[in-house]
C-alpha positions as CSV (number, residue, x, y, z in Angstrom):
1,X,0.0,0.0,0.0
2,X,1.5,3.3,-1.0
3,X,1.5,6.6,1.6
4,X,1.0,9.7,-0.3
5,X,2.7,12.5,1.9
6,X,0.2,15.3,0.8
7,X,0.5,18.8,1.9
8,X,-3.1,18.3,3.4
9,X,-1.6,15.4,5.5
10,X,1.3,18.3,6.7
11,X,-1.3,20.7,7.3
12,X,-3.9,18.3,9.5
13,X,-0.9,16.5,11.4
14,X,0.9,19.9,12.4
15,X,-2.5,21.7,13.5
16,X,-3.6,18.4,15.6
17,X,0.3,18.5,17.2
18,X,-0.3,22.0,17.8
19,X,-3.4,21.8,19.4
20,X,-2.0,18.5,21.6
21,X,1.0,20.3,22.6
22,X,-1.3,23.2,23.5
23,X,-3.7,21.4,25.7
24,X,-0.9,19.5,27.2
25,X,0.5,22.7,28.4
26,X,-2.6,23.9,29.7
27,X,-2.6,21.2,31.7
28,X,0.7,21.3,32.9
29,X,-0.3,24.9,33.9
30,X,-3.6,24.8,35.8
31,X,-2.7,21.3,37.1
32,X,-1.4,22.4,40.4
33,X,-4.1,24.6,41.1
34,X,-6.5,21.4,40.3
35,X,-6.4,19.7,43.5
36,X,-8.2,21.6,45.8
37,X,-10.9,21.6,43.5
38,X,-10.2,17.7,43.1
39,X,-11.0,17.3,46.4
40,X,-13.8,19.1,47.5
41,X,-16.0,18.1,44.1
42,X,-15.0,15.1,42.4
43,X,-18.4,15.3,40.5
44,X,-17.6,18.3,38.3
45,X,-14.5,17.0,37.2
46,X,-16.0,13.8,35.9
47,X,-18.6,16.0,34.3
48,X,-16.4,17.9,32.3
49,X,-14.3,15.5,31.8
50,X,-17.3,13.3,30.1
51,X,-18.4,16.4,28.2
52,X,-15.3,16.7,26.8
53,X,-14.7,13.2,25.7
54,X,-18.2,13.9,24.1
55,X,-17.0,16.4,22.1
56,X,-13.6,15.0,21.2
57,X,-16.0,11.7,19.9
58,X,-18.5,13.9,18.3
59,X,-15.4,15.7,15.9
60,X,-14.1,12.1,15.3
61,X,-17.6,11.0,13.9
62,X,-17.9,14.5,12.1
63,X,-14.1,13.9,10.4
64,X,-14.7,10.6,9.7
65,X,-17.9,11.9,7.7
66,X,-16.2,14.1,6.3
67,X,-12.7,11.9,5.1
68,X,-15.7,9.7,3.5
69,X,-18.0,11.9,1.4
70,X,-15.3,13.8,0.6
71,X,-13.2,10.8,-1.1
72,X,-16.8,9.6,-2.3
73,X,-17.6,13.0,-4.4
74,X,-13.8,13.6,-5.6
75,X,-13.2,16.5,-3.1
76,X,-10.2,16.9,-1.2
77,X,-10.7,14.8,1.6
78,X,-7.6,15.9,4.2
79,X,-8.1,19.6,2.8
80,X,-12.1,19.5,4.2
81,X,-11.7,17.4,7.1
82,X,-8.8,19.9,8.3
83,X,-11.4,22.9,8.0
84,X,-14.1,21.1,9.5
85,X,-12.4,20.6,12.8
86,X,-10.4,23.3,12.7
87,X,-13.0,26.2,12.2
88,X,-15.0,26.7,15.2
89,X,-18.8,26.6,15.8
90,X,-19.7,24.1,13.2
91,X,-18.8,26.7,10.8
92,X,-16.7,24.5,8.8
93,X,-19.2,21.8,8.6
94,X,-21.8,24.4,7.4
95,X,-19.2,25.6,4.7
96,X,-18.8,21.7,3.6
97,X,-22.5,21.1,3.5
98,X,-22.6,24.0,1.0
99,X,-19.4,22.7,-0.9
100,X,-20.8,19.4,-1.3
101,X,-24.2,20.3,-2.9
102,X,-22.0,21.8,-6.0
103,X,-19.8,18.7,-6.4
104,X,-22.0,15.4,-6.8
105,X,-21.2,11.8,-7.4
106,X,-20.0,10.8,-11.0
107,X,-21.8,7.6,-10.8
108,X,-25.1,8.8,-10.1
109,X,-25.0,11.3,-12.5
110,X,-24.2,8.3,-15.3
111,X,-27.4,6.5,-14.3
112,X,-28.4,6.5,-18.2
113,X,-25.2,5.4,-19.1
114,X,-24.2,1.6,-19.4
115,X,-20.1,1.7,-17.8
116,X,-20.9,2.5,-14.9
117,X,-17.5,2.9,-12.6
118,X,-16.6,2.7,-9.3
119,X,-15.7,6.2,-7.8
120,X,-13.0,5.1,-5.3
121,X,-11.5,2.3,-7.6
122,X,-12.4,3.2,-10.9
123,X,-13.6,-0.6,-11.8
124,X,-16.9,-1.5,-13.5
125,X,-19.7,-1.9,-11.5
């Protein structure tokens, strides 16, 4: 299997290392000022701690979408999935959802057409 080092690849790794390194540090920051708070109410930090594994599972669904529709319609799967997660307030998913409606799936639009081909493989169907 071939790995194609894209500059969309660069671009998504060095903005998720960013972001780690960033919330790393944040941690490393606030993390002594964590345990009175640790002890008096253990419940909030499970709450936010929850919340936030909701949202970090809710933007791996969302990219995972993305990566796949994307790849699907001939888009430029890392290039959307980057701006997706990386713009704030679902704005980035809005801005896909516009994109998509303008690109759509070869093979659908064949449907009179007899060669019918596979949009990931490019084999007949």
């Amino acid at each position: 299997m071939k790995v194609h080092f894209t500059v969309e690849k660069f671009v998504f790794g060095g903005m998720t290392a960013i972001v780690l390194a960033s919330c790393i540090a944040l941690g490393y920051s606030i993390g002594p000022y964590m345990g009175e708070f640790v002890e008096e109410n253990l419940t909030w930090l499970i709450v936010i701690s929850l919340l936030a594994l909701l949202f970090l599972s809710l933007n791996v669904l969302i990219a995972v979408f993305i990566y796949k529709d994307a790849s699907r319609r001939r888009m430029n799967a890392w290039l959307w999935m980057t701006a997706v997660i990386y713009i704030p307030n679902f704005i980035g998913l809005i801005l896909y959802l516009l994109a998509r409606k303008q690109h759509h799936i070869h093979a659908a639009s064949d449907a009179g057409n007899q060669d019918i081909r596979c949009p990931h493989c490019g084999h007949l169907i």
